[in-house]
C-alpha positions as CSV (number, residue, x, y, z in Angstrom):
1,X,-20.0,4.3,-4.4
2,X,-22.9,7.0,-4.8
3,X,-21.1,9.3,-2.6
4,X,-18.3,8.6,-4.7
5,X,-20.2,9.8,-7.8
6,X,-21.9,12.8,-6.1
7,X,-18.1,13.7,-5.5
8,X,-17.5,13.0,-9.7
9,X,-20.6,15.3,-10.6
10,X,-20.1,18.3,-8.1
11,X,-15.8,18.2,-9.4
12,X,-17.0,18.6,-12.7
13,X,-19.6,21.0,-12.0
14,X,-17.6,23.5,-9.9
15,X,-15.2,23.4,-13.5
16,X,-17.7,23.2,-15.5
17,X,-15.8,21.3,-18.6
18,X,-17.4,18.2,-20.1
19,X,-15.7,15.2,-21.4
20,X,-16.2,15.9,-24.7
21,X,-13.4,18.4,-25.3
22,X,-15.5,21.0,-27.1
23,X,-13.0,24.0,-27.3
24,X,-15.0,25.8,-30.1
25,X,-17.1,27.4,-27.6
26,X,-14.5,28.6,-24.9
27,X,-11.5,31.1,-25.5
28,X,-8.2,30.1,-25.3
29,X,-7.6,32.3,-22.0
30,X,-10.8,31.2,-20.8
31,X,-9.4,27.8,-21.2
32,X,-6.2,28.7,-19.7
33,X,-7.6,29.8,-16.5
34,X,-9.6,26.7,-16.0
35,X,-6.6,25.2,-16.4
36,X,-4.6,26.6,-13.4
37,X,-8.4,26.2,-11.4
38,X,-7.5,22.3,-11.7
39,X,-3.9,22.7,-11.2
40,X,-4.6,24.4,-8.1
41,X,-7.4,22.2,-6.8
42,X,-4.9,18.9,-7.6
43,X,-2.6,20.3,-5.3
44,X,-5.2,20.4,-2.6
45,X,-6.3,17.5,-3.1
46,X,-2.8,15.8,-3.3
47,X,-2.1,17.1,0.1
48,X,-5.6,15.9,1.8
49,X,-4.5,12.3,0.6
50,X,-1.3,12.9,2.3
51,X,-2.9,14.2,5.0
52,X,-5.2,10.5,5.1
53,X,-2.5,8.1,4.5
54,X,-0.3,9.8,7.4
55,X,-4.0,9.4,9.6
56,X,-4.4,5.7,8.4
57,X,-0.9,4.6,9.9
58,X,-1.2,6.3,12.9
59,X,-4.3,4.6,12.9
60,X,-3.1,1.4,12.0
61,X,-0.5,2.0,14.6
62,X,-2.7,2.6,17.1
63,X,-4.4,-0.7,16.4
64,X,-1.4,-3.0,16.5
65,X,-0.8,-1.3,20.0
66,X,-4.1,-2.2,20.9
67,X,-3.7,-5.9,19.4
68,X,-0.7,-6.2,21.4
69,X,-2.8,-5.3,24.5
70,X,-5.6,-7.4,23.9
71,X,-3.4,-10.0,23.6
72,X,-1.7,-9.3,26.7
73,X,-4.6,-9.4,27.9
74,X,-6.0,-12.8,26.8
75,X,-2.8,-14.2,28.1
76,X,-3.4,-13.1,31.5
77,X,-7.2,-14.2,31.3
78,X,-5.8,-17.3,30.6
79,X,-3.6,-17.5,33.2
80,X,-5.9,-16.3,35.5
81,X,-8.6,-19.4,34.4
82,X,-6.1,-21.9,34.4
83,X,-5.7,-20.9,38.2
84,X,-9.4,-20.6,38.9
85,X,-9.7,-24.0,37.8
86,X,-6.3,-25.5,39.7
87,X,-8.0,-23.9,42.6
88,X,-11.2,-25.1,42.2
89,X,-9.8,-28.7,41.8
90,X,-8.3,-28.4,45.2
91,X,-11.2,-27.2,47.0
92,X,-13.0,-30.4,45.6
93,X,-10.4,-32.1,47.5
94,X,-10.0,-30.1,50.5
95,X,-14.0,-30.7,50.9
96,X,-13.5,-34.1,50.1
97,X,-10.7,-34.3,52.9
98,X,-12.9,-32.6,54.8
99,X,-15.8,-35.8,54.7
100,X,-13.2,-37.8,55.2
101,X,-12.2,-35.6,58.6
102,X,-16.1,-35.4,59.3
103,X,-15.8,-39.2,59.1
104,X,-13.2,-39.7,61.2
105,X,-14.6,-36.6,63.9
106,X,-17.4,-38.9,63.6
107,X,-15.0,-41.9,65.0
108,X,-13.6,-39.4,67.9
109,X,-17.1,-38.6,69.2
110,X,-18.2,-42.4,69.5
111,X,-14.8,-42.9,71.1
112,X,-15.0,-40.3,73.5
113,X,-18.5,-41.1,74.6
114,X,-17.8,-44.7,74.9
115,X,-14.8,-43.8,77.2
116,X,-16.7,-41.6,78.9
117,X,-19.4,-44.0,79.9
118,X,-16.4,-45.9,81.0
119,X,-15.2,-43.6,83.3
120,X,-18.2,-42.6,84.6
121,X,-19.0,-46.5,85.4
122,X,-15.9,-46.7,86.7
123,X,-16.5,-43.3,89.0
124,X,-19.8,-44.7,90.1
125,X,-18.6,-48.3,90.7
126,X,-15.3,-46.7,93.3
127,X,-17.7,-44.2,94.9
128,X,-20.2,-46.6,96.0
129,X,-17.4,-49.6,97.0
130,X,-16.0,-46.8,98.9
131,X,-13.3,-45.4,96.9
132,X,-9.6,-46.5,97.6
133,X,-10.7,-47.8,100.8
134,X,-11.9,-50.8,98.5
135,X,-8.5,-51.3,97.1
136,X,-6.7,-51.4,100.6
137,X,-9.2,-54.1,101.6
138,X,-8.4,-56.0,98.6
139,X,-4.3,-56.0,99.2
140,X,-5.2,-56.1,103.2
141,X,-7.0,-59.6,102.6
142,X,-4.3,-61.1,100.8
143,X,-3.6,-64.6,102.4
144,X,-0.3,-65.0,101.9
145,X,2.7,-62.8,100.0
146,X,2.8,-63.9,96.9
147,X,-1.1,-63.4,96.9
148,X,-0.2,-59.8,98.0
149,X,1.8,-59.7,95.0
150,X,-0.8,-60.6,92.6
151,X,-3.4,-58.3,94.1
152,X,-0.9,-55.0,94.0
153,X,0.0,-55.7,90.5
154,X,-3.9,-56.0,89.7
155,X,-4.6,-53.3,91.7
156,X,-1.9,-50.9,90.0
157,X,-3.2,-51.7,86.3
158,X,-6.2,-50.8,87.1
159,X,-5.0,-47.4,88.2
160,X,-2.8,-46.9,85.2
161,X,-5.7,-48.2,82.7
162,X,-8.0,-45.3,84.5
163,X,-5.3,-42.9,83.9
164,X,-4.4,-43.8,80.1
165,X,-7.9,-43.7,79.5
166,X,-8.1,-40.2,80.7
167,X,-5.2,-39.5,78.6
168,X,-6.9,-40.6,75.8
169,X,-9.9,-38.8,75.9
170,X,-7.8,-35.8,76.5
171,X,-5.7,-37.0,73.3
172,X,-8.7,-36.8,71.1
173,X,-9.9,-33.8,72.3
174,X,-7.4,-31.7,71.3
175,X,-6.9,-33.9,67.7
176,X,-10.6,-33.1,67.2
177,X,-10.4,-29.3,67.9
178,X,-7.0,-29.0,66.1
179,X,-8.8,-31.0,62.7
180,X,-12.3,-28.9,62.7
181,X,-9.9,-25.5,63.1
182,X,-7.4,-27.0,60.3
183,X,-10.1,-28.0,58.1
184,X,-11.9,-24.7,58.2
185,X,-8.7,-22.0,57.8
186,X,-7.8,-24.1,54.7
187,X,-11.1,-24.3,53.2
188,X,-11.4,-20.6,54.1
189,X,-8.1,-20.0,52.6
190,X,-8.8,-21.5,49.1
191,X,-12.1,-19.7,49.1
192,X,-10.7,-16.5,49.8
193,X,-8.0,-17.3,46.7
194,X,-10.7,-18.5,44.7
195,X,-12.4,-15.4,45.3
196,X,-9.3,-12.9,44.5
197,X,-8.6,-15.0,41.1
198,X,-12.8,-14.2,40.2
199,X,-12.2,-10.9,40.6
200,X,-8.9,-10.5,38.8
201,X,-10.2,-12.3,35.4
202,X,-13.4,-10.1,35.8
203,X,-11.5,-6.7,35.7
204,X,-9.4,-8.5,33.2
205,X,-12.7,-9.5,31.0
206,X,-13.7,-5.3,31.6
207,X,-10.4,-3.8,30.3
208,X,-10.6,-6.8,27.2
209,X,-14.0,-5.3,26.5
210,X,-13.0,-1.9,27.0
211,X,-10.2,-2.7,24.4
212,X,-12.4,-4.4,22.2
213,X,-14.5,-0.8,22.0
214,X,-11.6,1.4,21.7
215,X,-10.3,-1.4,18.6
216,X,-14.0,-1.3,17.0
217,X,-13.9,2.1,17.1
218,X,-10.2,2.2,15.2
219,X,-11.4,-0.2,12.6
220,X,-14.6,2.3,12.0
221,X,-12.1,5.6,11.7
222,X,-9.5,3.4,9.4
223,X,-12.3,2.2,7.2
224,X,-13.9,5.3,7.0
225,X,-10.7,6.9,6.3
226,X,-9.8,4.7,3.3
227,X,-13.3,5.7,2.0
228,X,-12.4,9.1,2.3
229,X,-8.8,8.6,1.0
230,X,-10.8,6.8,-2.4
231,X,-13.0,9.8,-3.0
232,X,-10.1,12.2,-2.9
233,X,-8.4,9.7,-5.2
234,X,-11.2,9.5,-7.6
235,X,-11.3,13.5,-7.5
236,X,-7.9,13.7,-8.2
237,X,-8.6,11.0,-11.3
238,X,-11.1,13.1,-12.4
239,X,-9.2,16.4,-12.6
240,X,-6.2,15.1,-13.8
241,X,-8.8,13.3,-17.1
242,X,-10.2,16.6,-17.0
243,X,-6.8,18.6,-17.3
244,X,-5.7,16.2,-19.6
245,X,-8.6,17.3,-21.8
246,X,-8.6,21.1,-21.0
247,X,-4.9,20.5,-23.1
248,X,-5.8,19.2,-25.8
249,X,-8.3,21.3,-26.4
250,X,-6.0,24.6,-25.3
251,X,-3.9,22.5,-27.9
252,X,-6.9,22.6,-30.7
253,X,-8.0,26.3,-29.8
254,X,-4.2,27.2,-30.9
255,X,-4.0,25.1,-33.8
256,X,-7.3,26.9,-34.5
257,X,-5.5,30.4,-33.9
258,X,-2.9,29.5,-36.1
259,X,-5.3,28.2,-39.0
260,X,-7.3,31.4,-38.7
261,X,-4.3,33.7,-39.1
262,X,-2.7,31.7,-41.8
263,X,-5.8,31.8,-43.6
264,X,-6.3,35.8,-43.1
265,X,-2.4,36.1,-44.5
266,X,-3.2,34.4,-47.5
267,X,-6.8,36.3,-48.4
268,X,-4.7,39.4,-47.6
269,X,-1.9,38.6,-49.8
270,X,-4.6,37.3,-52.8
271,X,-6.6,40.7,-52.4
272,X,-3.4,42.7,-52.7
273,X,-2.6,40.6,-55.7
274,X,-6.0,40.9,-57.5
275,X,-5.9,44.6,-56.7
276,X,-2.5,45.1,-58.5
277,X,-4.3,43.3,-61.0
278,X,-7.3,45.9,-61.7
279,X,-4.3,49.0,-61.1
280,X,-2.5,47.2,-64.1
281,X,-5.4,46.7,-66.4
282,X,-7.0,50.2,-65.6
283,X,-3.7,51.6,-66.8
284,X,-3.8,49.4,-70.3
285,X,-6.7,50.6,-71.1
286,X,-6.3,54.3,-71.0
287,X,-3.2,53.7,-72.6
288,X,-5.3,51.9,-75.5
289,X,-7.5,55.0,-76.2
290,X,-4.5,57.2,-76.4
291,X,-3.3,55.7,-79.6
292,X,-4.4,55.9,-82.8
293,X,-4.0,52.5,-83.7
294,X,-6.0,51.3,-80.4
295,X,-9.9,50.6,-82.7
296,X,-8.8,47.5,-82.9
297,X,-7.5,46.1,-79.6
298,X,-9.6,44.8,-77.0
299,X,-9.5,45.8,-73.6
300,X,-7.8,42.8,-71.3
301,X,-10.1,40.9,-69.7
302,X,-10.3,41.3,-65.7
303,X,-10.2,39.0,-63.5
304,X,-12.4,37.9,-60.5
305,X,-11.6,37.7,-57.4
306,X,-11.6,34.3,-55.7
307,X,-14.0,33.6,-52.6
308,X,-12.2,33.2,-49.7
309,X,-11.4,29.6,-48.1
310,X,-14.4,27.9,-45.8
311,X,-12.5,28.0,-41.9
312,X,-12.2,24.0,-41.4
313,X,-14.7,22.7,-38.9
314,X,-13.4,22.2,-35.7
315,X,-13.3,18.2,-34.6
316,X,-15.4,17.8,-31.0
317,X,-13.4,15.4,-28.1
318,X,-19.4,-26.2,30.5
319,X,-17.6,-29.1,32.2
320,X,-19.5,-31.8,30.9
321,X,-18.0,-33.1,27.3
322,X,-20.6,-33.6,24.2
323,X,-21.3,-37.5,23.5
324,X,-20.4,-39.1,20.6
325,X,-23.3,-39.7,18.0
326,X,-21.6,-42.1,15.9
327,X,-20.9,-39.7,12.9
328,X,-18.0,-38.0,10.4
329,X,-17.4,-36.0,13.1
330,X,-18.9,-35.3,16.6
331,X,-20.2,-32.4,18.0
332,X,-16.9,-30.3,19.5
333,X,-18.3,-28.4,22.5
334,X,-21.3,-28.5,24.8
335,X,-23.5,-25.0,24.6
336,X,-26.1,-23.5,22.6
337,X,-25.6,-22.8,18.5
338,X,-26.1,-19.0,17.8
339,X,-24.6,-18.3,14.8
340,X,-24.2,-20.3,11.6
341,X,-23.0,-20.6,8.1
342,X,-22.6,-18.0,5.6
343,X,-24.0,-14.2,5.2
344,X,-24.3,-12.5,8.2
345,X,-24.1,-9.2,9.5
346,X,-20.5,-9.3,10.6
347,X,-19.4,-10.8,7.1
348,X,-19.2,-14.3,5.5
349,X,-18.8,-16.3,8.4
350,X,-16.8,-19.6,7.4
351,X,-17.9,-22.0,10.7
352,X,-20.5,-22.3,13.3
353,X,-20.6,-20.8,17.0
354,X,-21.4,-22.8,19.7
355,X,-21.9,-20.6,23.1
356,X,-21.8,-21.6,26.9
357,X,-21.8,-19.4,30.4
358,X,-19.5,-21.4,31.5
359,X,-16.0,-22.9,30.1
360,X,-16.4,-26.1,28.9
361,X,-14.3,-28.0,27.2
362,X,-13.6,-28.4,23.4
363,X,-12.7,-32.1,22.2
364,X,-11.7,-32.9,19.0
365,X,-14.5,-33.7,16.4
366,X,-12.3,-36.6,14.9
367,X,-9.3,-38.4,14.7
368,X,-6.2,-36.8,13.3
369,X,-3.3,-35.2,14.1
370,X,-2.7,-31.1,15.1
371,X,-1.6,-29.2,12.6
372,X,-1.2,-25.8,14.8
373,X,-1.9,-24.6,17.9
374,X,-1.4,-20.7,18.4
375,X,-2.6,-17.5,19.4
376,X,-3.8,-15.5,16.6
377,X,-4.9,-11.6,16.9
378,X,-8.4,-12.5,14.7
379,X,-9.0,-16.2,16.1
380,X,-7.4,-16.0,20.1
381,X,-6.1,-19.1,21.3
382,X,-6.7,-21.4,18.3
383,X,-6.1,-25.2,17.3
384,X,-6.1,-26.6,13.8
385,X,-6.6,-30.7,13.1
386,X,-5.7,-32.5,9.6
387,X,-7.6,-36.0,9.4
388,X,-7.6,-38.3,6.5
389,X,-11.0,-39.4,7.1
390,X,-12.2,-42.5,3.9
391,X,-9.3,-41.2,1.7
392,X,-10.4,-37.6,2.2
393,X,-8.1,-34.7,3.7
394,X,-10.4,-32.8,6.0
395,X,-9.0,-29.6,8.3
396,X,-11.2,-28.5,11.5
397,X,-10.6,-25.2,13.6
398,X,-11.7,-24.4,16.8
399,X,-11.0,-20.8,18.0
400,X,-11.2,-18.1,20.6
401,X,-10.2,-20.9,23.2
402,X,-9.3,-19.6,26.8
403,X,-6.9,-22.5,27.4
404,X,-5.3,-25.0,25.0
405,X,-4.4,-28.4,26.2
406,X,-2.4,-29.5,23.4
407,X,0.2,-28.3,21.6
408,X,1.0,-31.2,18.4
409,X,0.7,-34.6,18.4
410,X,-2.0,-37.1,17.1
411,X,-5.7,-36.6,19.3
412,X,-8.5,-39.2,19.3
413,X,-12.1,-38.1,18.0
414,X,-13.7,-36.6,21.3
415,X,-10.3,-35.9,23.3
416,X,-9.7,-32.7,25.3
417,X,-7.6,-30.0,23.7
418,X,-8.5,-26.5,25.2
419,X,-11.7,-24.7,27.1
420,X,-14.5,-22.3,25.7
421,X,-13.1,-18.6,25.8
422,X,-13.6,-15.5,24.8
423,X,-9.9,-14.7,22.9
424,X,-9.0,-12.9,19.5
425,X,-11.7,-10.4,18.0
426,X,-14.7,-12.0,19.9
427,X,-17.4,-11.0,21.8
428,X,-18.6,-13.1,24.0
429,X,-17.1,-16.7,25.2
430,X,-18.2,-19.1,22.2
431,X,-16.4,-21.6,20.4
432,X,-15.8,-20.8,16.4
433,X,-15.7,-23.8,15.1
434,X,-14.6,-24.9,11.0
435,X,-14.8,-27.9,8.8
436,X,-12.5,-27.3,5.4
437,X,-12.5,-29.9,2.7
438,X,-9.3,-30.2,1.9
439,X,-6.5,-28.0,3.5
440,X,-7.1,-24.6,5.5
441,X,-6.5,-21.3,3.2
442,X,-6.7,-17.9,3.5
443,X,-9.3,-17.1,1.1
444,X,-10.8,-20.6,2.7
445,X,-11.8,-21.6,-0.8
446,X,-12.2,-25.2,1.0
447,X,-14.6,-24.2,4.2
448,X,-17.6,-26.3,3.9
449,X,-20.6,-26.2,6.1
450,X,-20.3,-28.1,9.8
451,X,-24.1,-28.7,10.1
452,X,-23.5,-31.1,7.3
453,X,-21.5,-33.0,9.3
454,X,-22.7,-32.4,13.0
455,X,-26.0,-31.6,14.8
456,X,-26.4,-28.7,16.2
């Protein structure tokens, strides 16, 4: 407001009329010229605020663009977590299919060493009873045919058991190559999606900040703008209170014209008359000493002159949840508390801010039902609870949410609804976090502060 005054002072000095409407000490010309100095500097003036209201739209233009892009923006961020975390949830159980494949390579190994030692009994057992020679003796001493028989059929499952137990081994081989290779292009796979999804949301989180400037910057030219736009609007208040008293006191210097010359007829006309008067009485009396009978007259008396009128005096013008201490309400979010309630540099800042590196999740302080869940341009993704907690209505909001998990419906005091963001006009990921007595308003006549209620 001081430059604002400076602005008042340095209009009324550059015209150099007080307030006070003294015309007595200015000429009516000079008067009139001032008049036309305003007139002229008005119409300046009325085309500079023209000239800032057309600037403010574009700029508010330019910041409903950018809204819409920040949006845009936080929709895709979301997106882009909501991925992160479906693909972090199946590498958990890849790797976890994975111990169960270590397990079960585990299994294979034992098997095919146990087999192995088999074999190799079995190798050294042939080679030193001479090989097949050994199995010709054995169906050579049969005694009789049916004995024959028996010793063939013995003979041939022992063949075939070496040979499915070769087939075996071979078998598991390959299943245990083919798992290990499975297991590791899937693993390597998710990873490598994992990776991409990283590195989208962190260009993502650049251009949002890099919006977040550009919008700063706009709110700084609109504000600074409207400041301007007052001033020329006080300046043009000022010259039009100005002009309007620069005409009535044009108005009072006429009137004052108009009084003088009436007043200057009128002495004129009374001197003419009084002079007559004399002319008439100079002639009676010479007149009077030409007769004979004049001893006794008396000259006519003369009269004086009257004083002229007095002129009339001229009048002056994280993924863990919080645990549940037993209170009102609990704690919504796990993190560290960095900003509170009230003044601040930012404003007057109606809630508490609760801030995490990572995106943990936000649960419900109490029981009660949602009353909205929406993105808004000034608090992101954000959800809004009604509880009737001992007969009193009480409204919590939690906002700049990267993710909300519920969209209406009653929630239980320390349920799920959404993750820690960074959405809306915030700057850095934090949860915002209200308690209103009563209803949510605008104004937030009701807000009341959360530390009251919850420890932070």
């Amino acid at each position: 407001m001081k430059r604002k005054s400076y602005v008042a002072l340095a209009v009324a000095a550059s015209i150099g009329f007080s307030f006070t409407g003294g015309a007595s000490a200015e000429s009516l010309s000079d008067l009139q010229k001032r008049q036309q100095q305003i007139e002229s500097q008005k119409s300046g003036l009325e085309q500079n605020i023209n000239e800032k209201e057309k600037a403010i739209s574009n700029l508010q233009k330019e910041q409903d663009s950018i809204n819409a892009e920040i949006r845009k923006l936080d929709g895709a961020i979301t997106d882009s977590e909501s991925k992160i975390r479906a693909k972090e949830q199946e590498i958990a159980g890849t790797k976890a299919e994975i111990e169960r494949l270590r397990a079960e390579i585990e299994e294979l190994k034992v098997r095919i060493t146990e087999r192995t030692k088999v074999l190799e009994d079995r190798a050294r057992s042939i080679q030193q009873s001479g090989g097949s020679a050994s199995y010709m003796e054995v169906l050579l001493g049969a005694e009789s045919f049916s004995d024959f028989v028996s010793r063939a059929t013995a003979v041939t499952a022992l063949v075939n058991a070496d040979k499915e137990i070769l087939q075996e081994q071979e078998r598991d081989k390959k299943q245990l190559e083919a798992s290990e290779q499975k297991v590791k292009e899937e693993l390597a796979s998710l990873e490598n999606m994992l990776a991409d999804l990283q590195t989208m949301k962190a260009k993502l989180e650049k251009q949002r900040a890099a919006k977040n400037e550009v919008m700063k910057g706009l709110v700084a030219d609109e504000h600074e703008a409207h400041e301007q736009k007052l001033s020329l609007e006080e300046e043009q208040s000022l010259l039009s209170a100005q002009e309007a008293s620069i005409q009535a006191a044009i108005k009072a210097e006429q009137d004052r014209i108009a009084e003088q010359k009436r007043l200057a007829e009128e002495a004129a006309k009374k001197k003419a008359e009084q002079e007559a008067a004399a002319a008439a009485a100079k002639a009676r009396a010479a007149a009077s000493k030409a007769a004979a009978s004049a001893s006794s007259s008396a000259p006519a008396a003369q009269e004086q002159p009257s004083a002229p009128a007095a002129e009339p005096k001229q009048e002056v013008r994280s993924a863990a949840t919080p645990a549940d201490a037993g209170g009102m309400f609990m704690r919504p979010a796990e993190g560290t508390f960095t900003s509170g309630y009230g003044i601040r540099s930012l404003g007057d800042h109606k809630g508490v801010d609760i801030a995490n590196s990572e995106s943990v999740p936000i649960v419900a302080a109490a029981d009660g039902v949602v009353s909205r869940s929406y993105y808004s341009d000034s608090y992101g993704n954000a959800i809004f609870i009604s509880h009737s907690i001992n007969g009193q209505v009480y409204t919590t909001v939690y906002a700049h949410l990267s993710e909300r998990v519920v969209q209406g419906g009653s929630v239980s005091k320390g349920q799920v609804i959404g993750y820690m963001g960074n959405t809306g006009r915030s700057y850095g990921q934090h949860l915002h976090f209200e308690i209103h007595k009563g209803p949510w308003t605008l104004g937030k006549e009701n807000a009341v502060d959360p530390a009251q209620y919850i420890d932070l």
